[in-house]
N, C-alpha and C positions, 0 to 999 in steps of 0.2 A: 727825476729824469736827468738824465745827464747833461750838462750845458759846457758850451765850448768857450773856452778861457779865450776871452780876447784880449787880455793883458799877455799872453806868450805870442811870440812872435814865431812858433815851430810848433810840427806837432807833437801831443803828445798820444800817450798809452795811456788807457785806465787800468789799474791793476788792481783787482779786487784781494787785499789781507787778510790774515787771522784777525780777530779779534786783539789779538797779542799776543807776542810772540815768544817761542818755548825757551827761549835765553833771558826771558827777562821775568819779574814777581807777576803771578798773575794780578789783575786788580780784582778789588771787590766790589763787586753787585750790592745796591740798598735798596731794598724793595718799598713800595707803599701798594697797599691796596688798592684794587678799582672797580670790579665788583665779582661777589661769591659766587653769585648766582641762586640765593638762596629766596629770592621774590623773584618772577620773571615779569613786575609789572612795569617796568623801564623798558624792555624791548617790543617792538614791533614788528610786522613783517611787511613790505609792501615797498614798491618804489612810487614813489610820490610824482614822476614824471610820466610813467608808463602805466604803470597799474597796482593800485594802492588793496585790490581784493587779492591776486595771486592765488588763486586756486590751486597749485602747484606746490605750495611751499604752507607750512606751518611752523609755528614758533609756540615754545608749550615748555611748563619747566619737569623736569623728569627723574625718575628715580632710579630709570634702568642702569643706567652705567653714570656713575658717581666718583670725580677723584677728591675733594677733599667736601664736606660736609654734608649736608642731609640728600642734595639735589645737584644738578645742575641745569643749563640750558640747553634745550634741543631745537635743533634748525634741522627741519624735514622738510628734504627737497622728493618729489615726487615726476619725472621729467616725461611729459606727456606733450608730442606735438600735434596732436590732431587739434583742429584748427575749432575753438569754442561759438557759437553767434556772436557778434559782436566785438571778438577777440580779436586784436589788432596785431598782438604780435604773437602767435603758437608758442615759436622758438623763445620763451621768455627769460627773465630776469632776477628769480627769485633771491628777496635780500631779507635781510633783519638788521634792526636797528636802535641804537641809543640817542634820543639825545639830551644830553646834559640842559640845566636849570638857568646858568650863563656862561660863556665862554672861558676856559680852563686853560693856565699858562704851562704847558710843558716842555717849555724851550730846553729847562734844568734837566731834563730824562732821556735817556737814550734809546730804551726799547720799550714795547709791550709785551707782558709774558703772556700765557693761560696754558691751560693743558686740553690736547684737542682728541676725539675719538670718531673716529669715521665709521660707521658702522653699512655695512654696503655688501652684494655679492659682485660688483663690480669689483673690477683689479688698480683702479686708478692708475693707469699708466699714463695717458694726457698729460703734457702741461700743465696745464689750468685744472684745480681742482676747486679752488676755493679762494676768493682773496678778503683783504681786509681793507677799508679806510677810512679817514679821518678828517671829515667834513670841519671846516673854516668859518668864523665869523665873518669872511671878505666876500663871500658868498660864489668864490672860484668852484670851478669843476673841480669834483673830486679825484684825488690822485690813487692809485691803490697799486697795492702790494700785494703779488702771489705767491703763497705759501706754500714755498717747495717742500719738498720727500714727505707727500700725506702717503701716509698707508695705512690699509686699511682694516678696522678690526682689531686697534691695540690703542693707547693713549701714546699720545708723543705730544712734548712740551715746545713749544711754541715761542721762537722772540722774533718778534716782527722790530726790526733797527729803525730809527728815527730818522731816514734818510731820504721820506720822499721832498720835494721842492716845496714843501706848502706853511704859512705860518703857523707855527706851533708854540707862537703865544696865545691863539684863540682858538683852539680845538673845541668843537662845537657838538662831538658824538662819536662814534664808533661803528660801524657797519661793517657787515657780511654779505658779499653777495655770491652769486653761483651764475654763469650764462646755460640756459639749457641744452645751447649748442655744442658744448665741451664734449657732454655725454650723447649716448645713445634712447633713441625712443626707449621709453620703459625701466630704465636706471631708476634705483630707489638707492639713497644714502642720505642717511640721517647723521647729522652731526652735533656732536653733547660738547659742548664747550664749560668751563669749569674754574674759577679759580685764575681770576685776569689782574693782574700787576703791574706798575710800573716799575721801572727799573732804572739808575742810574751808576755808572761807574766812581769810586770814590778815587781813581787816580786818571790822568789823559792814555790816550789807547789810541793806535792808528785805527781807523774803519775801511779806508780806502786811500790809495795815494798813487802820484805816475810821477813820474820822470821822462826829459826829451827821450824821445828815439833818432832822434840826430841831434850832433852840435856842430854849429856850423862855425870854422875857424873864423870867416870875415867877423862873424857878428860878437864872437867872445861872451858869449852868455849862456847862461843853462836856467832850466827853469823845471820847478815841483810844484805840485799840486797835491793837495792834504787833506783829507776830512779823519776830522779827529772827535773820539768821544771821550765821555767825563769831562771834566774841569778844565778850563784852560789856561786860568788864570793864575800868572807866574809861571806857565808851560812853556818851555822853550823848545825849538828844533834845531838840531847838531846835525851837518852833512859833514863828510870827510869823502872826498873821488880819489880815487887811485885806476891806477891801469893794470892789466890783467896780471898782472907780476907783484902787485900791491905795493907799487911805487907812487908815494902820494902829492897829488895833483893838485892840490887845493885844497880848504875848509874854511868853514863858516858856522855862524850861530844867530839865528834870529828870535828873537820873541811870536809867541801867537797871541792875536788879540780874538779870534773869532773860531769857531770851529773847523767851517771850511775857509782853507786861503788858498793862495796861486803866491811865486817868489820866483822872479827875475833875478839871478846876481851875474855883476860882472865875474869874467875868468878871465885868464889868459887863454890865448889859440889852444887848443889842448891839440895835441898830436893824434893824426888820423889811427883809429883802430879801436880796437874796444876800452871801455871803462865801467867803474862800478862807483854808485853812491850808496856810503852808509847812512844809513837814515837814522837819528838817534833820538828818541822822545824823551824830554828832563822836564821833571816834575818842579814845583815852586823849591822843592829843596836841594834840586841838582842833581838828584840821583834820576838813572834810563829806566824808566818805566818800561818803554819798549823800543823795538828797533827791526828795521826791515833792509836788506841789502838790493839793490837797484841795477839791473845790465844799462847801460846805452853805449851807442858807437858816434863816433865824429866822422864825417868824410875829408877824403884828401883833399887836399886845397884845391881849389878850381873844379869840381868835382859836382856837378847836381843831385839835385834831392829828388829822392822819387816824385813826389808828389808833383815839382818842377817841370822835370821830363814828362809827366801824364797830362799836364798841362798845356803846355811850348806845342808837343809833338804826337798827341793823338787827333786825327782826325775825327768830323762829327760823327755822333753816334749813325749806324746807318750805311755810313762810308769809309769806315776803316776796316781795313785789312787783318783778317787771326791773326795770319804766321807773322806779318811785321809788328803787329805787337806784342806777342807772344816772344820777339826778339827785343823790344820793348823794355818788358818787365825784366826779362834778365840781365840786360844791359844796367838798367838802376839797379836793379838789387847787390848786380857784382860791381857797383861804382862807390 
């Protein structure tokens, strides 16, 4: 989940990246095994809070649809809400699950692969088809991750990024779950999963980074936010700002010591109107691994920040007026 940098004193943008970008060497993926799928006696099905029978769902190893080896695993969801004796929740839960012998350090890996097959007369157009996650020795709620573009009726490879908030020195398992609610009474889709990996980058890669969407002359500072995968050590970050004429404004180089950081640097007042940060990723040898180019704008001096104005000068929810803030919002936006 996202958490707000309280080391910036502005806001910023999340802006989600390529993996790496088309100017620069792709990196290379090094995979390790994590399981074939060719025993299904490590998985389970059932949620251990709610309902550990799950009438609903089955977990079976299978032959029908197979991408690398003799078998794979089938998670068959059956979506039935008619309400059982005793059954507390209809709308249920149906999950499957691993979990590992002692907790498992995957701090060093970036993603999980596998190859997924959705087998269904449904169209999965939803949202939510299926998510995955990665239960903790700290014994937090689990975080999880929904796997977009399933479609259905074909194998599509699968990397779920290492990017939820949770320690991933003690990974404790792996689960699948489905909410009944996604679908429709009477949905049938059976999912054969196949062939699961870890995966780590052999060079640093942006994953996600922002930049201010204002700089504010009094305060003479700009500030980035960086999540970065593979290696980091001896990775450096190169910004260069210039203005929209690629007249340059500054530069800088700092070291990464952690994957995700946040960087306050001083500037000078930059002059109100647009700008651009080149963002430059160098490897322990000095050479750009990757790089991503940045908009943000400075306001005129004396000049408020939206966020300011919505502050100062809207009345409580309830009691403000459309059209005056409707003249509001244009007022900051053309300030």
């Amino acid at each position: 989940m996202p958490r707000q940098n309280a080391l910036l004193p502005f806001a910023a943008i999340l802006c989600a990246v390529a993996p790496w970008s088309a100017a620069a060497p792709q990196p290379v993926l090094e995979f390790a095994k994590l399981d074939d799928f060719e025993s299904p006696a490590a998985w389970l099905k059932g949620d251990p809070k709610t309902d550990l029978e799950q009438k609903d769902a089955a977990v079976a190893a299978s032959t029908e649809f197979v991408h690398e080896g003799k078998q794979s695993l089938a998670f068959l969801i059956r979506v039935n809400w008619t309400p059982r004796p005793n059954e507390q929740y209809p709308k249920g839960w149906p999950m499957m699950s691993r979990k590992f012998d002692a907790p498992r350090d995957w701090s060093g890996y970036d993603y999980a692969y596998f190859w997924l097959y959705a087998k269904t007369e449904a169209k999965l157009l939803q949202e939510r088809v299926l998510r995955i996650g990665f239960p903790t020795a700290d014994g937090k709620e689990t975080e999880w991750y929904t796997i977009p573009g399933i479609e259905p009726n074909r194998w599509q490879e699968v990397a779920v990024p290492f990017t939820l908030p949770i320690d991933w020195t003690r990974v404790t398992g792996v689960t699948f779950y489905v909410a009944e609610a996604w679908y429709e009474d009477g949905d049938k889709v059976d999912f054969y999963v196949d062939d699961m990996r870890l995966a780590k980058r052999t060079a640093p890669a942006f994953s996600a980074c922002s930049v201010t969407s204002r700089v504010f002359p009094r305060r003479q500072s700009f500030g980035i936010s960086l999540h970065i995968e593979g290696p980091v050590e001896g990775a450096r970050l190169r910004c260069r700002v210039t203005d929209r004429r690629g007249n340059e404004q500054g530069s800088f180089a700092e070291a990464l010591t952690a994957k995700e950081q946040q960087f306050v640097f001083p500037a000078k007042a930059l002059p109100a109107g647009e700008h651009y940060a080149t963002l430059d990723l160098l490897d322990k040898s000095g050479e750009v691994v990757d790089s991503e180019r940045k908009y943000f704008r400075s306001l005129q001096p004396g000049k408020r920040s939206y966020l300011k104005l919505i502050t100062f000068y809207t009345q409580p929810l309830g009691q403000a007026d459309a059209a005056a803030l409707g003249v509001l919002n244009d007022s900051a936006y053309a300030g």
